[in-house]
N, CA, C and O atoms as a Tripos MOL2 file, in Angstrom:
@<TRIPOS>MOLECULE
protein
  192   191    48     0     0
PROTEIN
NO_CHARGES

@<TRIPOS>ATOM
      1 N          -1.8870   -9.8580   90.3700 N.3       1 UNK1
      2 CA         -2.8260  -10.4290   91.3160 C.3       1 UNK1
      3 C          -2.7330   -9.6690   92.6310 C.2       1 UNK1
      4 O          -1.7820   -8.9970   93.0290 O.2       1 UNK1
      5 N          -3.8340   -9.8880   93.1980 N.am      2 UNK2
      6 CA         -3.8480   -8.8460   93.9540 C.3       2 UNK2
      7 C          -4.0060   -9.5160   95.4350 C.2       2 UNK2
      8 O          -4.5280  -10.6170   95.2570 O.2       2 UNK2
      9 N          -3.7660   -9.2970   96.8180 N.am      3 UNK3
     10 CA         -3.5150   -9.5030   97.9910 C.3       3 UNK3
     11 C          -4.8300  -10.4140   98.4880 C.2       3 UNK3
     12 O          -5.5790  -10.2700   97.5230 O.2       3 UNK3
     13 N          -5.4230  -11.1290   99.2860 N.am      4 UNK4
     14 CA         -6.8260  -11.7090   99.6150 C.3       4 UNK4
     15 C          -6.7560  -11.3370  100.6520 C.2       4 UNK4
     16 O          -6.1730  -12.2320  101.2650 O.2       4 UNK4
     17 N          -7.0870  -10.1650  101.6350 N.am      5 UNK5
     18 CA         -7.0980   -9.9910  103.0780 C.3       5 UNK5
     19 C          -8.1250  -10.7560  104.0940 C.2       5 UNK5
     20 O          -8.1030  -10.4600  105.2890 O.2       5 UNK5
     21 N          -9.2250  -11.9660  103.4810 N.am      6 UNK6
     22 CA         -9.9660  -12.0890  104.3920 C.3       6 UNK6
     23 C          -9.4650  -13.6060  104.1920 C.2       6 UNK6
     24 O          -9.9010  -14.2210  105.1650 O.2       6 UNK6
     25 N          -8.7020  -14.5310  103.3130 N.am      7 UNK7
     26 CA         -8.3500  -15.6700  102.8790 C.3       7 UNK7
     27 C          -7.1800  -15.3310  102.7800 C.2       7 UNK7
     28 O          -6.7500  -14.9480  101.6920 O.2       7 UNK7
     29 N          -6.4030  -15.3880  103.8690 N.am      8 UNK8
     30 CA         -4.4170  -15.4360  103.4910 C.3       8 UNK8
     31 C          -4.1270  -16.6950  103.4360 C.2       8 UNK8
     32 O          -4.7980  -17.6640  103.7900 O.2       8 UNK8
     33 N          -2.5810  -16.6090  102.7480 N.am      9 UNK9
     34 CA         -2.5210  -18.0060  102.2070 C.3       9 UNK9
     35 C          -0.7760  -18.3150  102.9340 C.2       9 UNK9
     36 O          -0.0110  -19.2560  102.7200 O.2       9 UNK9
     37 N          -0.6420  -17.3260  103.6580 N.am     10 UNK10
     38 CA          0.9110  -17.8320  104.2130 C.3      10 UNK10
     39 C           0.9270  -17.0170  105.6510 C.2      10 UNK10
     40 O          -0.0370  -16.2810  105.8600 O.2      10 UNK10
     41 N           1.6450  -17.0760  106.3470 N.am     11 UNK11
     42 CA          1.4660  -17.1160  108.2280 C.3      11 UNK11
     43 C           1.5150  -15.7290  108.4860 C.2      11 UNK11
     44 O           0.7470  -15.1690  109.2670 O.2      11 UNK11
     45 N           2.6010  -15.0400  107.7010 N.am     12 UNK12
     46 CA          2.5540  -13.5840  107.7930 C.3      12 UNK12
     47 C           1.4700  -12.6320  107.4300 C.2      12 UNK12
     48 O           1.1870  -11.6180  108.0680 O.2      12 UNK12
     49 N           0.5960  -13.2690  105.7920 N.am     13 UNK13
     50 CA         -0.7680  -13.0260  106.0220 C.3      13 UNK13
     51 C          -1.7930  -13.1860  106.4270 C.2      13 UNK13
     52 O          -2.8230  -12.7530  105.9100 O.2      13 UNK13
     53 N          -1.7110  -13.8890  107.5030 N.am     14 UNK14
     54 CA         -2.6130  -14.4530  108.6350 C.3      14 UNK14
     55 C          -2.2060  -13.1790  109.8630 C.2      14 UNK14
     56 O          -2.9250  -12.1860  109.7570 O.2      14 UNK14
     57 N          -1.5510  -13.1390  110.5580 N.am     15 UNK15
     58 CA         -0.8360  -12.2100  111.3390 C.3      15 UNK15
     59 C          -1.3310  -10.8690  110.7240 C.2      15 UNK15
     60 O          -2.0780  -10.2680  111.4950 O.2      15 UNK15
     61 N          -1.0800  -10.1560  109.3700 N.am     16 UNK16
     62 CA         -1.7310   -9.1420  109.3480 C.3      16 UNK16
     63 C          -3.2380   -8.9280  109.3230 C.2      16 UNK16
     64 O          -3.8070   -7.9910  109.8840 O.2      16 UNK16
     65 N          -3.7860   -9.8210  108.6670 N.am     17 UNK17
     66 CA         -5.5800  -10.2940  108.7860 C.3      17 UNK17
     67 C          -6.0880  -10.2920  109.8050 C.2      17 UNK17
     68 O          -7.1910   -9.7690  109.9660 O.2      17 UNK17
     69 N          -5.1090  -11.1490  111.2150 N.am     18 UNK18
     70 CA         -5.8310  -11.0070  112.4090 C.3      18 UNK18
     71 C          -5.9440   -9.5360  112.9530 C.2      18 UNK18
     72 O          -6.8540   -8.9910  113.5780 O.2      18 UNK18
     73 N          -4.5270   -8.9890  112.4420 N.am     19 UNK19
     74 CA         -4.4650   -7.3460  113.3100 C.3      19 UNK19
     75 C          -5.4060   -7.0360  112.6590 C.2      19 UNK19
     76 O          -6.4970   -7.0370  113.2280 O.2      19 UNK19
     77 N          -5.3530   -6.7750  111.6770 N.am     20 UNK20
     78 CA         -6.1740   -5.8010  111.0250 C.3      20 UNK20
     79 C          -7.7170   -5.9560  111.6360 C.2      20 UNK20
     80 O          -8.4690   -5.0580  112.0160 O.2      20 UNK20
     81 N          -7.9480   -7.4760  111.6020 N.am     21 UNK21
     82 CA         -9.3710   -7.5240  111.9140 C.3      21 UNK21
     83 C          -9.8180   -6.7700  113.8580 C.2      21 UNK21
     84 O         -10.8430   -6.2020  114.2340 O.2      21 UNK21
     85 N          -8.3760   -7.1660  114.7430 N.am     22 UNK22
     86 CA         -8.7550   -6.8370  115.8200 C.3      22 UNK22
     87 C          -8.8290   -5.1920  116.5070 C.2      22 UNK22
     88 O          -9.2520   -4.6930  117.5500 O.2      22 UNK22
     89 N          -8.1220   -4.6890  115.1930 N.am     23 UNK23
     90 CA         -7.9450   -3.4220  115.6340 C.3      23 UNK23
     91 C          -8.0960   -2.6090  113.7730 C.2      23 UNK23
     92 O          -7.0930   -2.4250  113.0830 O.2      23 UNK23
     93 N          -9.2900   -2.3070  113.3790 N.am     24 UNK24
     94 CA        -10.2290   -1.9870  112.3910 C.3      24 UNK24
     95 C          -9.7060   -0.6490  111.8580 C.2      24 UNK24
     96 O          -9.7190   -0.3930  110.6540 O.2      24 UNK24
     97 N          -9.1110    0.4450  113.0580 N.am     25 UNK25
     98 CA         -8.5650    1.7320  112.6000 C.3      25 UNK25
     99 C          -7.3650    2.1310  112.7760 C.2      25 UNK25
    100 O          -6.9260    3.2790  112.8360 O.2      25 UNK25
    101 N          -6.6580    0.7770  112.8890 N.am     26 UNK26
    102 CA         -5.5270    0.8770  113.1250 C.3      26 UNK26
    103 C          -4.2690    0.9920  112.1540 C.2      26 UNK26
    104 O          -3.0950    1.2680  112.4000 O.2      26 UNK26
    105 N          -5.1240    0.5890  110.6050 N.am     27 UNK27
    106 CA         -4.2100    0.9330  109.2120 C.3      27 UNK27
    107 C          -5.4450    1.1620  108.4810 C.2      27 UNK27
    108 O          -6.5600    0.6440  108.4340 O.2      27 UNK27
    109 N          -4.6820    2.3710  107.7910 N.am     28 UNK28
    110 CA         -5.7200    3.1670  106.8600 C.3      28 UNK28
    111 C          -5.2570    2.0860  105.2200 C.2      28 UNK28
    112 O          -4.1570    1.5630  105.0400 O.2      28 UNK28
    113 N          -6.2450    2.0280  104.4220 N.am     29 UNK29
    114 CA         -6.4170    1.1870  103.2450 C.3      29 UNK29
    115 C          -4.9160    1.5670  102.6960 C.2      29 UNK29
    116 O          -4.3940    2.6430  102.9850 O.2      29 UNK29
    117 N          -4.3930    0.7640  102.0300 N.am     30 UNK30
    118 CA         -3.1700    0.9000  101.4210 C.3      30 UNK30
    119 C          -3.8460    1.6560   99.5530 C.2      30 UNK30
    120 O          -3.0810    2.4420   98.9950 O.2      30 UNK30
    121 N          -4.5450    1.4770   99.1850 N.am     31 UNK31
    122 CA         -5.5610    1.6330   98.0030 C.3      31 UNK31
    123 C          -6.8450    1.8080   98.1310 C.2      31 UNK31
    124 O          -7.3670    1.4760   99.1960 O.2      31 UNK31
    125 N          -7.5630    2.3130   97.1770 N.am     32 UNK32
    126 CA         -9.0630    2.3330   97.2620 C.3      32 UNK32
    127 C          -9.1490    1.2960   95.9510 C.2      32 UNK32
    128 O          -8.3010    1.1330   95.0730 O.2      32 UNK32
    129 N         -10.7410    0.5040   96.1430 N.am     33 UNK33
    130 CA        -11.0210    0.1840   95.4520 C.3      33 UNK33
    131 C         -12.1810    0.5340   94.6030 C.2      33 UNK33
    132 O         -13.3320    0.1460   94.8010 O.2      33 UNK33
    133 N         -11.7250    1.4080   93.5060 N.am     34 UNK34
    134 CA        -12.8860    2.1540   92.3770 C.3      34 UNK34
    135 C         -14.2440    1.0570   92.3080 C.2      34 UNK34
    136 O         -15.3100    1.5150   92.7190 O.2      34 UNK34
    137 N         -14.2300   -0.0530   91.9120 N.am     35 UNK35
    138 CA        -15.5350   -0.6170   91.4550 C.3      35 UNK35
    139 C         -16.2710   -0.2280   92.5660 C.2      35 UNK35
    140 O         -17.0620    0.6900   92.3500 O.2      35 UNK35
    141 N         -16.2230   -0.7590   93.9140 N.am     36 UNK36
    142 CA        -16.7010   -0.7100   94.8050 C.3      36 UNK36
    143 C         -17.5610    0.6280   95.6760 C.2      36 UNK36
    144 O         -18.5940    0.6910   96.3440 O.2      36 UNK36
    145 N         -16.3560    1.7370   95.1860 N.am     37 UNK37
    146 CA        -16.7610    2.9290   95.4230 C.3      37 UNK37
    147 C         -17.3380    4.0200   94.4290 C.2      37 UNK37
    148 O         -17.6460    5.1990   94.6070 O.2      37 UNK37
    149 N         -17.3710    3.1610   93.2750 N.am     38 UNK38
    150 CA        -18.3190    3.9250   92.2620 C.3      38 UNK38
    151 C         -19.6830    3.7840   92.1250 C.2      38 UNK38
    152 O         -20.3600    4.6590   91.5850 O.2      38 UNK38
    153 N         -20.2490    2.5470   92.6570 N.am     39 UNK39
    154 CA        -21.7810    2.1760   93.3870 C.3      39 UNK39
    155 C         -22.2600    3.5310   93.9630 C.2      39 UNK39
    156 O         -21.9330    4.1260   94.9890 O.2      39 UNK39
    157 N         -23.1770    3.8440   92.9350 N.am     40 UNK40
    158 CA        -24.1710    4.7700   93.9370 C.3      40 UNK40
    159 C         -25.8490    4.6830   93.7700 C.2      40 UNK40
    160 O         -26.5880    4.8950   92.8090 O.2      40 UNK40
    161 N         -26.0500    4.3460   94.9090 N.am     41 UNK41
    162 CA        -27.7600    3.5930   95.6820 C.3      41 UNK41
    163 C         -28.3770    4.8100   95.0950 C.2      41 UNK41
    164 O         -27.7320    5.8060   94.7670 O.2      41 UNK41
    165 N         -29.9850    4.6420   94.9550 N.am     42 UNK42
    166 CA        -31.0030    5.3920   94.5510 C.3      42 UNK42
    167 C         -31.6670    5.5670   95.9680 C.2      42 UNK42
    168 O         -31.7020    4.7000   96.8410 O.2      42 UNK42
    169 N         -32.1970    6.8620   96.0480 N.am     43 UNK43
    170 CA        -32.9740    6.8800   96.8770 C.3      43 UNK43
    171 C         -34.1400    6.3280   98.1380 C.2      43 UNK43
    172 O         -35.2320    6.1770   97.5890 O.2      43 UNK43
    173 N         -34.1800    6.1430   98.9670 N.am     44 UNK44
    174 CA        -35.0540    4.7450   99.3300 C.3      44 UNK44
    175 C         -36.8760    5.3320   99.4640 C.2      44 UNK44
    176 O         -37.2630    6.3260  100.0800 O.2      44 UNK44
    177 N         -37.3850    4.7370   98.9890 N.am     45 UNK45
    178 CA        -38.8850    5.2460   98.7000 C.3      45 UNK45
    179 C         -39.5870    3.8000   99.1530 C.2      45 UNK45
    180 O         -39.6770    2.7710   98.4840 O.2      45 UNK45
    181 N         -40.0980    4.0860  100.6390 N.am     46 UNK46
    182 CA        -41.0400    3.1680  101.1850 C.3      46 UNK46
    183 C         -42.5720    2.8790   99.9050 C.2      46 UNK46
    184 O         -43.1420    3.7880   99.3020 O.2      46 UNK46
    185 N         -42.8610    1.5750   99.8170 N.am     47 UNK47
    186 CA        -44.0860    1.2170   99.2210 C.3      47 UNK47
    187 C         -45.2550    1.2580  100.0430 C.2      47 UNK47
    188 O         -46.3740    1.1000   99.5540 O.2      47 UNK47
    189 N         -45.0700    1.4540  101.2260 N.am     48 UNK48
    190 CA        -46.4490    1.8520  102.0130 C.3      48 UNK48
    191 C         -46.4870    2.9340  102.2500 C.2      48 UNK48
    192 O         -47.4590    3.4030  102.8430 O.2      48 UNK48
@<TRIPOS>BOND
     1     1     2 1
     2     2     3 1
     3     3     4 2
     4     3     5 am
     5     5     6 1
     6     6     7 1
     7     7     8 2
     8     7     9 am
     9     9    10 1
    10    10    11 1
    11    11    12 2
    12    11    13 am
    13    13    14 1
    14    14    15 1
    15    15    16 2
    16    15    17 am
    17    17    18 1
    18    18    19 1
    19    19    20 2
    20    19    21 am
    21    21    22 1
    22    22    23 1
    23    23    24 2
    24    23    25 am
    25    25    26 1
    26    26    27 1
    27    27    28 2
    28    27    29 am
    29    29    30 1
    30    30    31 1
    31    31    32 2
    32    31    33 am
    33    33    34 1
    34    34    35 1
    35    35    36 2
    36    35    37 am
    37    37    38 1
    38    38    39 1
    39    39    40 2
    40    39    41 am
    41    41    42 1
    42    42    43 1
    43    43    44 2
    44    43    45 am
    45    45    46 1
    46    46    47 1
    47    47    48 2
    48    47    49 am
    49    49    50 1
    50    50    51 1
    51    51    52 2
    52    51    53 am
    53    53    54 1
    54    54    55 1
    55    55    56 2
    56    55    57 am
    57    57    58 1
    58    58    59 1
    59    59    60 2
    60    59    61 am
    61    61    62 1
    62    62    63 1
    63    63    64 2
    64    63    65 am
    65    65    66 1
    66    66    67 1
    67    67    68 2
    68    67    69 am
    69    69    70 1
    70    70    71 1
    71    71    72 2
    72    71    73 am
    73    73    74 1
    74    74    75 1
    75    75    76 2
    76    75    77 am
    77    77    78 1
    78    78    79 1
    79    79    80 2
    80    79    81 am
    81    81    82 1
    82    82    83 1
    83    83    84 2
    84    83    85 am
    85    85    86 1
    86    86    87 1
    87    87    88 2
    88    87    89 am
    89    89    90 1
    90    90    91 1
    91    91    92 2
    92    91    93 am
    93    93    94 1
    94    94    95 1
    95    95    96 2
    96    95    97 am
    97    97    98 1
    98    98    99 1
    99    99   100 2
   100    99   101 am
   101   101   102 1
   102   102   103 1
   103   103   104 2
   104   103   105 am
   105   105   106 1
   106   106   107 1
   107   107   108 2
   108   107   109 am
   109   109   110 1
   110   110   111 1
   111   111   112 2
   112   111   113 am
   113   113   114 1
   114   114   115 1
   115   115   116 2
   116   115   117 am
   117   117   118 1
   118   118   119 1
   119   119   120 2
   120   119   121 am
   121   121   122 1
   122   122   123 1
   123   123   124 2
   124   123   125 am
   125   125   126 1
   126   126   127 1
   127   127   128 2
   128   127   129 am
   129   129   130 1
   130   130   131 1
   131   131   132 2
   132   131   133 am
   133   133   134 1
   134   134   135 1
   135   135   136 2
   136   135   137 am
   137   137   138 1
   138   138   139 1
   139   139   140 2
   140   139   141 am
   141   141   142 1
   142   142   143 1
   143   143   144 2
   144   143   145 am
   145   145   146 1
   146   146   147 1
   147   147   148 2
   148   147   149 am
   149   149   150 1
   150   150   151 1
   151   151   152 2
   152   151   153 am
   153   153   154 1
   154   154   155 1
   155   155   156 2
   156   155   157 am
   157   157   158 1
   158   158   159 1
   159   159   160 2
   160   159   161 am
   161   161   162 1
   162   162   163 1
   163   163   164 2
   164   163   165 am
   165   165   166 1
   166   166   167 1
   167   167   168 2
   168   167   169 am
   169   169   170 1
   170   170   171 1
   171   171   172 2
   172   171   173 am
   173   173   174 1
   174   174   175 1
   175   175   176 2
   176   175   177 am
   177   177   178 1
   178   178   179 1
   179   179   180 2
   180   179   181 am
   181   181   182 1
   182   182   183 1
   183   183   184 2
   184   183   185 am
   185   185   186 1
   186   186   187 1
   187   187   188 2
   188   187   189 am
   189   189   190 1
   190   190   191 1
   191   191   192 2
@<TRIPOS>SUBSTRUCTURE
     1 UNK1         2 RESIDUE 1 A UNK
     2 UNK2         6 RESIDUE 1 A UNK
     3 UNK3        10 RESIDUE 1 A UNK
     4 UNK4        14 RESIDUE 1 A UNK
     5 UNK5        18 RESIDUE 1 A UNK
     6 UNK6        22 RESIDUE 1 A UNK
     7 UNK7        26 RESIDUE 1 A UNK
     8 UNK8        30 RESIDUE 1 A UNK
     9 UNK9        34 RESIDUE 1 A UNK
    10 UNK10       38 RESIDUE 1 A UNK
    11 UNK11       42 RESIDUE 1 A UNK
    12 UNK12       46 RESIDUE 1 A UNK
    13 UNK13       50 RESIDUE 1 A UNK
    14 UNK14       54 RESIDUE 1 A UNK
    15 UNK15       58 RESIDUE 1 A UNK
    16 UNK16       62 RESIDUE 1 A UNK
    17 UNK17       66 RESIDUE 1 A UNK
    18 UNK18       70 RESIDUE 1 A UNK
    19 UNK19       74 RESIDUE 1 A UNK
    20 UNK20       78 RESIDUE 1 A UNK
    21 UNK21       82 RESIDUE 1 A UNK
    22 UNK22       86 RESIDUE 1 A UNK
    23 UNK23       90 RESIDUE 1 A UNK
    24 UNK24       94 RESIDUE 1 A UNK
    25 UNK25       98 RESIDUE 1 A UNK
    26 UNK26      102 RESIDUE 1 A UNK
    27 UNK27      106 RESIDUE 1 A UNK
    28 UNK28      110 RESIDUE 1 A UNK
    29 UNK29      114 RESIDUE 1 A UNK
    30 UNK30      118 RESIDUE 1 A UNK
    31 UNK31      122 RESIDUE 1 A UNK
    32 UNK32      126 RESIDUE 1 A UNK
    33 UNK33      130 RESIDUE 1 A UNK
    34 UNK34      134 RESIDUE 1 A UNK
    35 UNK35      138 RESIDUE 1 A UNK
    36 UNK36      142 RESIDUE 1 A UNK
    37 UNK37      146 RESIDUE 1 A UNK
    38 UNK38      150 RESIDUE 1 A UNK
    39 UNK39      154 RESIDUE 1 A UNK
    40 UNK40      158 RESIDUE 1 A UNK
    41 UNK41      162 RESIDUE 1 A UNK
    42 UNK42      166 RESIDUE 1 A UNK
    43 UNK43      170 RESIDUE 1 A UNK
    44 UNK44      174 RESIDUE 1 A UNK
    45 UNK45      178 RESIDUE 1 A UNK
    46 UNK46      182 RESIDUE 1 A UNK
    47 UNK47      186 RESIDUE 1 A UNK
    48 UNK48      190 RESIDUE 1 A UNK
């Protein structure tokens, strides 16, 4: 199972959630997540 960074469930993961959230470039991803980054969008082609 894997970590919930936006739903922590104990004080220390609260504490890193807040940093993380207040300072965005301040830790680089510990992992990537493949599903997420294997999404690739089609072109965008206006209908008007």
């Amino acid at each position: 199972m894997g970590d919930a960074p936006l739903f922590p469930t104990t004080a220390r993961a609260l504490e890193r959630r807040n940093d993380m959230l207040r300072n965005p470039g301040s830790r680089p991803p510990t992992k990537g997540h493949p599903a997420h980054s294997a999404l690739t969008l089609p072109d965008f082609t206006p209908t008007r």
